[in-house]
C-alpha positions as CSV (number, residue, x, y, z in Angstrom):
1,X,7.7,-35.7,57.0
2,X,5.0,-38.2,56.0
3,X,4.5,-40.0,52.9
4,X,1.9,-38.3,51.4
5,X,3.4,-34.8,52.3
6,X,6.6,-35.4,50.1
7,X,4.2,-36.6,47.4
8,X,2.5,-33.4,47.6
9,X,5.9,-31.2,47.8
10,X,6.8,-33.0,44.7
11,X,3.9,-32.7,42.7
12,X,3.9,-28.8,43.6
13,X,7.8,-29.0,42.5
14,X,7.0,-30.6,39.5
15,X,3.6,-27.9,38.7
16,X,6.2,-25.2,39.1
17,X,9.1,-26.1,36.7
18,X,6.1,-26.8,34.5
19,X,5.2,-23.2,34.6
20,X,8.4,-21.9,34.7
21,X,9.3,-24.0,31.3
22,X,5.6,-22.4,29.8
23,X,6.7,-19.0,30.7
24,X,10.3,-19.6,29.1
25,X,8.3,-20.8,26.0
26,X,6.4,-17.7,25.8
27,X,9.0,-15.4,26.6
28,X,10.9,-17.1,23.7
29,X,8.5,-17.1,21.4
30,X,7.7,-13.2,21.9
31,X,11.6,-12.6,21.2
32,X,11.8,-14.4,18.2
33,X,8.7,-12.9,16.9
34,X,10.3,-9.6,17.4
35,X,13.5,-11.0,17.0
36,X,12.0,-11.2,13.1
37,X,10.0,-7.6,13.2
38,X,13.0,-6.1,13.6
39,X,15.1,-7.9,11.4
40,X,12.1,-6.9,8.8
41,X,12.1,-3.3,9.1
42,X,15.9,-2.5,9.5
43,X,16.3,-4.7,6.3
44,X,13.3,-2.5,4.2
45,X,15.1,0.7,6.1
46,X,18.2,0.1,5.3
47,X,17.4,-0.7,1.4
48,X,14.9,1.8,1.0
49,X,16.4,5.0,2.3
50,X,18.8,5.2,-0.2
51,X,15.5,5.6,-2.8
52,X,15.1,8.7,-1.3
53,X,18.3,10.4,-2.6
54,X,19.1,10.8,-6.1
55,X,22.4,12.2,-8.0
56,X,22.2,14.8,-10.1
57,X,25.3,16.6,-12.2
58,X,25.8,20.1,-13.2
59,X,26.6,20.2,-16.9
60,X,26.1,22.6,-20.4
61,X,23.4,22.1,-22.0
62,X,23.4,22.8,-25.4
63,X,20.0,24.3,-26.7
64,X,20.2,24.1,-30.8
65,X,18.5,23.1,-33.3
66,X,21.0,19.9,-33.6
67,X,19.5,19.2,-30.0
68,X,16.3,19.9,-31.3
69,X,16.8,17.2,-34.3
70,X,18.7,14.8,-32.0
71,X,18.7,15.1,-27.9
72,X,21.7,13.8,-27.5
73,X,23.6,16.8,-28.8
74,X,22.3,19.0,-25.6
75,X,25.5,17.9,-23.8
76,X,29.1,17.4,-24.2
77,X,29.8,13.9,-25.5
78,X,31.8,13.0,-22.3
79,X,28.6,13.5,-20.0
80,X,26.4,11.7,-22.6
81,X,26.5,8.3,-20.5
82,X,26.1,10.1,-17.7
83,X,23.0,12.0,-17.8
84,X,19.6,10.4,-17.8
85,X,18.0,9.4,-21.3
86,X,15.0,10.5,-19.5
87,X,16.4,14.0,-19.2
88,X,17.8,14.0,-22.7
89,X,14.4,13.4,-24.4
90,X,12.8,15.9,-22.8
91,X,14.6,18.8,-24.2
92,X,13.1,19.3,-27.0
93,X,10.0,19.5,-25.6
94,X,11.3,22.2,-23.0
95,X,12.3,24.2,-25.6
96,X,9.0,23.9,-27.9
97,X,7.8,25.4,-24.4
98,X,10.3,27.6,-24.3
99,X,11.2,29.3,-27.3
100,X,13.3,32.1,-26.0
101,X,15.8,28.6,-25.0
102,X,16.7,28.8,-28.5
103,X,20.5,29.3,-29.0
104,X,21.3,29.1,-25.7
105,X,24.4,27.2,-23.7
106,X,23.2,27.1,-20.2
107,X,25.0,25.1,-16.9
108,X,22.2,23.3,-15.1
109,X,22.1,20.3,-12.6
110,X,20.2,17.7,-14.5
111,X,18.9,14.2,-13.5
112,X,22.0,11.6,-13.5
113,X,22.1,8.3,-14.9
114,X,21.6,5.2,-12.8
115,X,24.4,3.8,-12.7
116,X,25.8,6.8,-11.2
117,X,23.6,7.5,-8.7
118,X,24.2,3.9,-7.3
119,X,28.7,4.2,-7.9
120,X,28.0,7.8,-5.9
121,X,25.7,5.4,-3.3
122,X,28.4,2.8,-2.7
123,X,26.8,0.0,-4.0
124,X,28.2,-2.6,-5.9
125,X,27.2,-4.0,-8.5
126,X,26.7,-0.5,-10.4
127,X,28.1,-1.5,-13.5
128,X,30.2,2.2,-13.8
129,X,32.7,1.7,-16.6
130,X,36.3,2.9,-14.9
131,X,36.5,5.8,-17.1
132,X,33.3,7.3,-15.6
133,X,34.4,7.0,-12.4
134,X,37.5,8.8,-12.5
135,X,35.5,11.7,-14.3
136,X,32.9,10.9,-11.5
137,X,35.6,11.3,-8.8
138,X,37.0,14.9,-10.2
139,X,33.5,16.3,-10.7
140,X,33.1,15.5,-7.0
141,X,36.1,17.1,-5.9
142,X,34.9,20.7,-8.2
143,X,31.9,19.8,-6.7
144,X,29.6,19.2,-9.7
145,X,28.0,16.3,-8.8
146,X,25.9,15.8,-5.8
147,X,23.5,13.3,-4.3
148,X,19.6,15.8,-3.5
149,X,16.4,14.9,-1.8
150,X,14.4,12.5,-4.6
151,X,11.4,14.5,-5.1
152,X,10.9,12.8,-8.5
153,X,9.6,9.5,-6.3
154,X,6.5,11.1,-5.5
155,X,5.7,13.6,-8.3
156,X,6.8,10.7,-11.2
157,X,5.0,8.2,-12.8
158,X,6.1,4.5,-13.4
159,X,9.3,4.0,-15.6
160,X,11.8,1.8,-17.5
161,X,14.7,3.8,-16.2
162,X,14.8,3.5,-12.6
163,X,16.3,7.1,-12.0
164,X,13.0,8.4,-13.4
165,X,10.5,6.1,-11.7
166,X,7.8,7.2,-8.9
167,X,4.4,6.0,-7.4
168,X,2.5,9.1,-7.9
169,X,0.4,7.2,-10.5
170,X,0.1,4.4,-8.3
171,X,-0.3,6.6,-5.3
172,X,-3.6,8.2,-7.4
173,X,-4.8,4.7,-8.6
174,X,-4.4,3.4,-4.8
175,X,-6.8,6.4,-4.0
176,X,-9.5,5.7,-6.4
177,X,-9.7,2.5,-5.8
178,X,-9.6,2.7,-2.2
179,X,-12.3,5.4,-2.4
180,X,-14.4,3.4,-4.6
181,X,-14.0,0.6,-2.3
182,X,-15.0,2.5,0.8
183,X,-18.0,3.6,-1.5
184,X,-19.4,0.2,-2.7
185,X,-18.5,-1.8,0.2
186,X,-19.2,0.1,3.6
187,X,-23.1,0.7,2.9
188,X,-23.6,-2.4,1.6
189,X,-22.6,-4.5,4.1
190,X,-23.4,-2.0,7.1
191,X,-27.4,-2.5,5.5
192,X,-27.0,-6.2,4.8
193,X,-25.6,-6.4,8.3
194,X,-28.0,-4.5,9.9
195,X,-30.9,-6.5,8.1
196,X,-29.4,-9.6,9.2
197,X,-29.3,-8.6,12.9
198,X,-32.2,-7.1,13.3
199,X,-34.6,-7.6,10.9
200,X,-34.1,-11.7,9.3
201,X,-36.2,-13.8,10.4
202,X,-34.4,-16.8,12.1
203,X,-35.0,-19.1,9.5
204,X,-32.8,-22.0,7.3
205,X,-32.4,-19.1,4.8
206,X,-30.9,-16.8,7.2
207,X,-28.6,-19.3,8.9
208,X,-27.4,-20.8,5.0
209,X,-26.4,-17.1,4.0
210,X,-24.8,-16.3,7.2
211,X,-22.3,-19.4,6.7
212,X,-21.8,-18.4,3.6
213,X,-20.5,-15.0,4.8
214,X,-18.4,-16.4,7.2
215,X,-16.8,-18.7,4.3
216,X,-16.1,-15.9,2.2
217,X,-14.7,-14.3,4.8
218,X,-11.5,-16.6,4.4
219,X,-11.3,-17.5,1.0
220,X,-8.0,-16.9,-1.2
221,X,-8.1,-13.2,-2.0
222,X,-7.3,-14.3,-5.5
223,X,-10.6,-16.1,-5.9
224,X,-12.2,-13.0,-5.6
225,X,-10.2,-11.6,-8.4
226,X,-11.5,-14.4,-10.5
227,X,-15.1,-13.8,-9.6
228,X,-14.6,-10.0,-10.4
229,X,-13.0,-10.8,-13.9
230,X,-16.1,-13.2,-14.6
231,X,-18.5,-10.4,-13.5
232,X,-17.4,-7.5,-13.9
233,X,-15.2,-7.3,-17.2
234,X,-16.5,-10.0,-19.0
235,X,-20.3,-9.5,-17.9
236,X,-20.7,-6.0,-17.3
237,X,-18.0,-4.6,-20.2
238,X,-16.0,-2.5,-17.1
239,X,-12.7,-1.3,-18.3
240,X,-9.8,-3.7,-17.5
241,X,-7.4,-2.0,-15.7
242,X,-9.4,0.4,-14.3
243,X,-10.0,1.9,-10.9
244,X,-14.1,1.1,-11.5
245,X,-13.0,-3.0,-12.1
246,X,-10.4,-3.1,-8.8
247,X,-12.3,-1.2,-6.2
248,X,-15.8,-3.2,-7.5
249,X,-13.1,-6.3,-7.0
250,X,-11.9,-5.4,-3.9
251,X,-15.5,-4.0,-2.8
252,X,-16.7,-8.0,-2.7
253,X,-13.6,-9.1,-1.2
254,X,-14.1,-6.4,1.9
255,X,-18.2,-6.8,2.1
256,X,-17.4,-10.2,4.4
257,X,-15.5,-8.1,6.9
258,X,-17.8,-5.2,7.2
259,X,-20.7,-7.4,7.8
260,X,-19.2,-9.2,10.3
261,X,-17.4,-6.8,12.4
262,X,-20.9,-4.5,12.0
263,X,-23.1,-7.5,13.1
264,X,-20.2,-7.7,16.3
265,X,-20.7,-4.7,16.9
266,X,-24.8,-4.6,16.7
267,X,-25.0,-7.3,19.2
268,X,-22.5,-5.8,21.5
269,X,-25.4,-3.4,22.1
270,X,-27.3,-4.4,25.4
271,X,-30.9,-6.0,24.7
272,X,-32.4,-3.4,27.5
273,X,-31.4,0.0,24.9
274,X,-34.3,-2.1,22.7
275,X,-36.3,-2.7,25.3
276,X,-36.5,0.7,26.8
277,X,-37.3,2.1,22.9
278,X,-39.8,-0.1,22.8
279,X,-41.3,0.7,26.0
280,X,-41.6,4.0,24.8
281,X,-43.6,3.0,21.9
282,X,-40.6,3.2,18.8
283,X,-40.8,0.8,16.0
284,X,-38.8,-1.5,15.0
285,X,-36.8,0.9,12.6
286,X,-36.8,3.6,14.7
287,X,-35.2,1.9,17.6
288,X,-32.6,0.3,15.0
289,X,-31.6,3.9,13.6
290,X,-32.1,6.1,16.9
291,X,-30.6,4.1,19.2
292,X,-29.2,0.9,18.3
293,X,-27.0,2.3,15.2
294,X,-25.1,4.7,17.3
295,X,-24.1,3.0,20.2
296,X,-22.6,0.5,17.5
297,X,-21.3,2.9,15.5
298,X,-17.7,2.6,17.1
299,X,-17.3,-1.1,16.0
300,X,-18.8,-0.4,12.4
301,X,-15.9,2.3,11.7
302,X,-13.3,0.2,13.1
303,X,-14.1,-2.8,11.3
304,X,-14.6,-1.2,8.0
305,X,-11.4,0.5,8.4
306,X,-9.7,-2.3,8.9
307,X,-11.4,-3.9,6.5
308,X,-10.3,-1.2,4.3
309,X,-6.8,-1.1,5.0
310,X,-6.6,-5.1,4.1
311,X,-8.0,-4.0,0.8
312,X,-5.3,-1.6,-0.2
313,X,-2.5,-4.0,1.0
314,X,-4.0,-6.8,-1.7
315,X,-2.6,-7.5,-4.9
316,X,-3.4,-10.9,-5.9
317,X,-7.6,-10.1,-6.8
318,X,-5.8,-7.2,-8.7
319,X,-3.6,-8.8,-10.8
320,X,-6.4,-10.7,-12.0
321,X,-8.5,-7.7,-13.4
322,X,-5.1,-6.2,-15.0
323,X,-4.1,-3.8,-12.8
324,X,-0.5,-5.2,-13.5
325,X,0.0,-2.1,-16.7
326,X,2.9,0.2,-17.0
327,X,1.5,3.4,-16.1
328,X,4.0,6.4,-16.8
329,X,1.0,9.1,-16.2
330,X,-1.8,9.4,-13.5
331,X,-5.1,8.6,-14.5
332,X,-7.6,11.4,-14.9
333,X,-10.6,9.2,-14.4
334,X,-11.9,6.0,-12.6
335,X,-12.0,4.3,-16.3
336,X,-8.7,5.3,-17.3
337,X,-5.6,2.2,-16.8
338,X,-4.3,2.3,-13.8
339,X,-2.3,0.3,-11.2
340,X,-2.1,0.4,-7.3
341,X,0.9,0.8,-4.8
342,X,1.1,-2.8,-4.1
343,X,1.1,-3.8,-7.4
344,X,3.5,-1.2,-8.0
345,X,6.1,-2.8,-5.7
346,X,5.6,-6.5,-6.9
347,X,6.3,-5.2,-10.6
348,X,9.5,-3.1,-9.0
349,X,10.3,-6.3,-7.5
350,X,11.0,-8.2,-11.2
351,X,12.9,-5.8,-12.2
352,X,16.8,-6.8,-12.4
353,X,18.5,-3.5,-11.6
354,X,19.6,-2.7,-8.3
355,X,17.7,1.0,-8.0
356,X,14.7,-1.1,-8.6
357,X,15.3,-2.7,-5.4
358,X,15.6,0.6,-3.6
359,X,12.6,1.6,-5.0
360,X,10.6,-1.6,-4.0
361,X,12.0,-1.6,-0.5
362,X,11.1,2.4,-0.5
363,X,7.5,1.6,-2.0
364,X,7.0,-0.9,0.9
365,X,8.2,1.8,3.7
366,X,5.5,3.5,2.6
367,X,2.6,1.1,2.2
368,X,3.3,-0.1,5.2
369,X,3.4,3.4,6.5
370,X,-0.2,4.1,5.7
371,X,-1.8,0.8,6.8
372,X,0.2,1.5,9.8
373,X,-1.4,4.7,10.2
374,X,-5.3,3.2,9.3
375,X,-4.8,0.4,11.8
376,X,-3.7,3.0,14.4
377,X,-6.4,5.6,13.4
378,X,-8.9,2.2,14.2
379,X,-7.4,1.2,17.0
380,X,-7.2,4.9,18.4
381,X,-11.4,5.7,17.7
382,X,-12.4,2.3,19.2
383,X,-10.5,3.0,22.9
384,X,-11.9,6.4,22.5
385,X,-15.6,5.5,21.6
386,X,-15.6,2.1,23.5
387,X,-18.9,2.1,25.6
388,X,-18.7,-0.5,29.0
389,X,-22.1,-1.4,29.7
């Protein structure tokens, strides 16, 4: 074999183990990635779960008027600590509502206390005194405690006592806001968009705002929180804490990403659809809304609802505008306090108690659940509307 032929082998010898080392790297760095993914979601799984059971005891409740002057006479002093202050302090009210209550000595299953939903849980850490879980352990064996689906998590408000606390507030705040975001933020920047595309003259104007758009694009969420603060509260007098002030927040925050995934989408539209409308004598207008709009109308809907499912993951603008309050009931209004899911979770979060925990990993299962489904639901309409020209 000649000289240069053993140089050549050897070069191809070394291009080879070259790309055998880059497709080692790559196969490596896909494991690890989902190596982490899956660490991530058996981890939220595994805490949050558990949120979705809660214990529950069957004891004689007392209805009197010493219950009615003082709620903790409706049970027997040994099932005091272990009943739910929240479920104490209600029955009063029940029997205001219920008169014919009066008098009465019922057996009922009522809401537990945390601490022993999480000793009949296994965790540690519950804080049970030993007493309470001998009497714990006998009422399981007569079969008069019992661990049932937690419907409370999505029918309940926000709470101090974590055997009481839901998202349905934040689940209804989420909505308004996400609503009022979609209303504010999709025809403004589909129009502004559209203008920008079609319309603008090409012009120093026109190219300074359309940086500008692209830089806003990736600024700090929280900036935007700041701006909406300064504007919006302070400026306009918009209720803090309202739905109104966080989907107006989050409205500027999406309007980047609507524009540009609309003005992608515009110029994926082939020049000869124009042509051919104006051949046929359509204006400028009519050529935008007749043809152009609709052939891009795939792109526009997927990037805005994207753009859209960002916007409810986001809790940094919010916290700003002081959707951060402790919301026990949903709001009835978009000017009412409210709060949001993912601010919901990050207060959770602080808490110190272990339910909380549950509850913040169960919160997250399903926030991730429904940006999940949006990012599907976008990627699903643009494989089905995709036009190949």
């Amino acid at each position: 074999m000649s000289q240069p032929e053993i140089f050549t082998d050897a070069r191809m010898r070394k291009r080879m183990r070259a790309d055998k080392r880059f497709k080692f790297y790559g196969f490596a760095a896909i494991a690890l990635a989902l190596a982490f993914l899956v660490f991530f979601f058996v981890d939220i799984i595994g805490k949050g779960l558990p949120a979705f059971q809660q214990a529950e005891i069957q004891v004689e409740v007392h209805y009197s008027d010493a219950t009615m002057n003082n709620y903790n006479n409706g049970v027997d002093r040994q099932y005091k600590s272990l009943v739910s202050k929240t479920w104490l302090r209600h029955i009063p009210n029940q029997m205001r509502d219920h008169p014919e209550l009066m008098g009465q000595n019922r057996v009922e299953w009522v809401l537990a206390e945390n601490r022993v939903d999480q000793f009949l849980k296994g965790h540690e850490g519950h804080r049970l005194k030993e007493k309470y879980q001998k009497l714990i352990n006998q009422m399981q064996e007569d079969g008069t405690v019992r661990l049932v689906f937690n419907s409370g998590f999505f029918t309940k408000g926000d709470s101090k006592l974590p055997e009481n606390a839901g998202i349905l507030a934040s689940a209804i705040g989420s909505i308004f806001v996400l609503l009022l975001t979609m209303l504010f933020a999709v025809p403004i920047g589909v129009m502004t968009a559209i203008y920008l595309e079609e319309f603008a003259p090409d012009n120093r104007l026109t190219q300074i705002i359309e940086v500008n758009i692209n830089n806003l694009a990736a600024i700090p969420s929280i900036l935007y929180g700041l701006l909406g603060l300064a504007i919006f509260i302070n400026f306009m007098g918009v209720p803090r804490s309202s739905a109104l002030v966080g989907g107006l927040t989050l409205a500027l925050m999406t309007l980047p990403v609507i524009i540009i995934a609309t003005r992608a989408a515009l110029r994926a539209v082939p020049d000869s659809i124009r042509e051919a409308a104006y051949g046929l004598g359509a204006s400028k207008l009519q050529v935008t809304w007749h043809h152009v709009l609709p052939l891009a109308m795939p792109g526009i809907l997927t990037g805005s609802i994207i753009g859209l499912a960002q916007a409810m993951g986001e809790t940094a603008p919010l916290l700003i505008v002081g959707m951060m309050a402790y919301i026990p009931e949903a709001p009835d209004s978009i000017f009412e306090a409210t709060t949001v899911l993912p601010a919901q979770i990050y207060t959770w979060s602080s808490e110190s108690l272990r339910a909380f925990e549950e509850r913040t990993a169960a919160g997250i299962m399903i926030l991730l659940a429904v940006l999940l489904t949006l990012n599907a639901v976008a990627v699903k309409f643009r494989n089905r509307s995709e036009n190949t020209w």
